[in-house]
C-alpha positions as CSV (number, residue, x, y, z in Angstrom):
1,X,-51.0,75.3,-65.9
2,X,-52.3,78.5,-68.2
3,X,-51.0,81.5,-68.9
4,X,-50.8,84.0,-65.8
5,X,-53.2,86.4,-65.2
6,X,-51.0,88.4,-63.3
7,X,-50.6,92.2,-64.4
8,X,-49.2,95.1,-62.6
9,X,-45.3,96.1,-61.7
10,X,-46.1,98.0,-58.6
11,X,-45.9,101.0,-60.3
12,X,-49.3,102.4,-59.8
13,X,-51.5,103.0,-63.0
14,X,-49.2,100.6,-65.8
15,X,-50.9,97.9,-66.1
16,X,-48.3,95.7,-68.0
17,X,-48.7,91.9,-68.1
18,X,-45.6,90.1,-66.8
19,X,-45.9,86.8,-68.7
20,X,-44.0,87.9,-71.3
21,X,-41.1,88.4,-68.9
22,X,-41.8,84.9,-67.7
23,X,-41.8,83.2,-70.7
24,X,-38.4,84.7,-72.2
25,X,-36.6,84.2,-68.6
26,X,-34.7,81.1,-69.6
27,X,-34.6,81.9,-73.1
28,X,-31.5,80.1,-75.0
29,X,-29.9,80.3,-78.5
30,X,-32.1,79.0,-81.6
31,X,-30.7,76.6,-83.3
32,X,-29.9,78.3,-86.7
33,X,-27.7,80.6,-84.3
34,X,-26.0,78.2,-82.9
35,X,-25.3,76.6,-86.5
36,X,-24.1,79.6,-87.1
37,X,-22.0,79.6,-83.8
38,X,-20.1,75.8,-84.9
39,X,-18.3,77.4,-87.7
40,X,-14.9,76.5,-87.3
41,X,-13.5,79.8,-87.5
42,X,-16.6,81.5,-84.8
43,X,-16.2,77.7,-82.5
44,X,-12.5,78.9,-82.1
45,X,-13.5,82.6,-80.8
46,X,-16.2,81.2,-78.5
47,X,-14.1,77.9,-76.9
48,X,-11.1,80.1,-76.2
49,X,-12.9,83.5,-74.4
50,X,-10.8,85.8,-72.5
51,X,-11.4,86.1,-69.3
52,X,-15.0,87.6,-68.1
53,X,-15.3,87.8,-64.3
54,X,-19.1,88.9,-65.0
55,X,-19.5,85.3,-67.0
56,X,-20.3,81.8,-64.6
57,X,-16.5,80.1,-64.9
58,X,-14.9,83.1,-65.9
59,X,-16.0,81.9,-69.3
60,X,-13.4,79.2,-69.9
61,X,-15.7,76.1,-69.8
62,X,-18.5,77.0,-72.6
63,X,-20.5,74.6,-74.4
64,X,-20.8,74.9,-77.8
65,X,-23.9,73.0,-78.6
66,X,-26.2,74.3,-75.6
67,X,-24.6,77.8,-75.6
68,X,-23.9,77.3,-71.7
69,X,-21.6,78.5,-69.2
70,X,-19.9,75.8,-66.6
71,X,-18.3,76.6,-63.3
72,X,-15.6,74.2,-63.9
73,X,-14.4,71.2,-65.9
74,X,-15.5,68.5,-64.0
75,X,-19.5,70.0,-64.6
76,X,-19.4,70.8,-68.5
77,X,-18.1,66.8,-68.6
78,X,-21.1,65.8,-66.7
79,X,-23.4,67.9,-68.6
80,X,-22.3,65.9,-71.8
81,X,-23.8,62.6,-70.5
82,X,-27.3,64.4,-69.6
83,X,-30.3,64.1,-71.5
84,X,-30.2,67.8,-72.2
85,X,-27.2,67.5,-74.1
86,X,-27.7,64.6,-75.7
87,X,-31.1,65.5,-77.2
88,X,-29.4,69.2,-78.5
89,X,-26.9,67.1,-80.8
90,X,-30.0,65.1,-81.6
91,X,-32.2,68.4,-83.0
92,X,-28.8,70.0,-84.4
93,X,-28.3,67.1,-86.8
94,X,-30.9,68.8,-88.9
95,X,-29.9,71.2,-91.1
96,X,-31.0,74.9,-90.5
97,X,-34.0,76.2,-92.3
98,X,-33.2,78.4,-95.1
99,X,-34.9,81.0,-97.3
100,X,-34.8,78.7,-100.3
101,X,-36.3,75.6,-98.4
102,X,-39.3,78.6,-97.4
103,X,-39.9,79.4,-101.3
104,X,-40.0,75.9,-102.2
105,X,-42.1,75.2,-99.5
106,X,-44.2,78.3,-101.0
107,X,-44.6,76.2,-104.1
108,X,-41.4,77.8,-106.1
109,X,-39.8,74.5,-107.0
110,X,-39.5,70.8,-105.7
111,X,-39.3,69.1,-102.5
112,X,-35.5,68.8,-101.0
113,X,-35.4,66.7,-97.8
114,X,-33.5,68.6,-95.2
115,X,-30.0,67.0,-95.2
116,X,-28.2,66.0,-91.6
117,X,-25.4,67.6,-90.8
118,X,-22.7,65.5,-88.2
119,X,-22.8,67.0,-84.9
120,X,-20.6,65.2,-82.2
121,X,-19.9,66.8,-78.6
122,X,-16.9,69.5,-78.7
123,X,-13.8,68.1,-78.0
124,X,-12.6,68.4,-73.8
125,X,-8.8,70.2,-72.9
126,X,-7.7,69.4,-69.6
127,X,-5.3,72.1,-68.5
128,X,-4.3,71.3,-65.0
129,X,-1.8,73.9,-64.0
């Protein structure tokens, strides 16, 4: 479709271009993050949340992979058979770009094929009450 050629915030003479705002609407966690974010220790923190009334499901049904909210159990578990999920495990397999893989890259030493790391969906708890 292009890039809008909208501009203007109805606030008289700013003349902003809103496709900026557009593009980062929907705007999830890169994938080093959430690498970062499946640390056993930092997986722990983020799969047992307090509380949050602000947060969709009062933040108790998070997935790890996809960095999403659920509403309840019964929709994170069908999110884990869509193609959404299934093809984040499939890009998270790959290790995370570092710093030396860049200099390397940059001609500071030999070629390392990135190594695969094994990603398998979070594990469900089923706490009917």
């Amino acid at each position: 479709m292009g890039k809008s050629k909208q501009t203007g915030n109805h606030k008289g003479d700013k003349k902003k271009n809103i496709a900026k705002k557009w593009k980062t609407k929907r705007r999830t966690k890169d994938l080093d993050q959430i690498h970062s974010d499946m640390k056993p220790e930092t997986a722990a923190k983020l799969l047992r949340q307090d509380v949050d009334y602000d947060v969709t499901g009062c933040a108790q049904h998070y997935c790890l992979h996809c960095a999403r909210y659920f509403v309840d159990m019964r929709s994170m578990k069908e999110h884990f058979k869509t193609k959404v999920h299934k093809k984040r495990l499939k890009q998270l397999r790959e290790e995370p770009y570092t710093q030396a893989e860049a200099e390397r890259a940059a001609g500071m030493g030999s070629y390392i094929a990135p190594k695969t790391v094994e990603v398998k969906t979070q594990p469900v708890e089923e706490n009917m009450d």
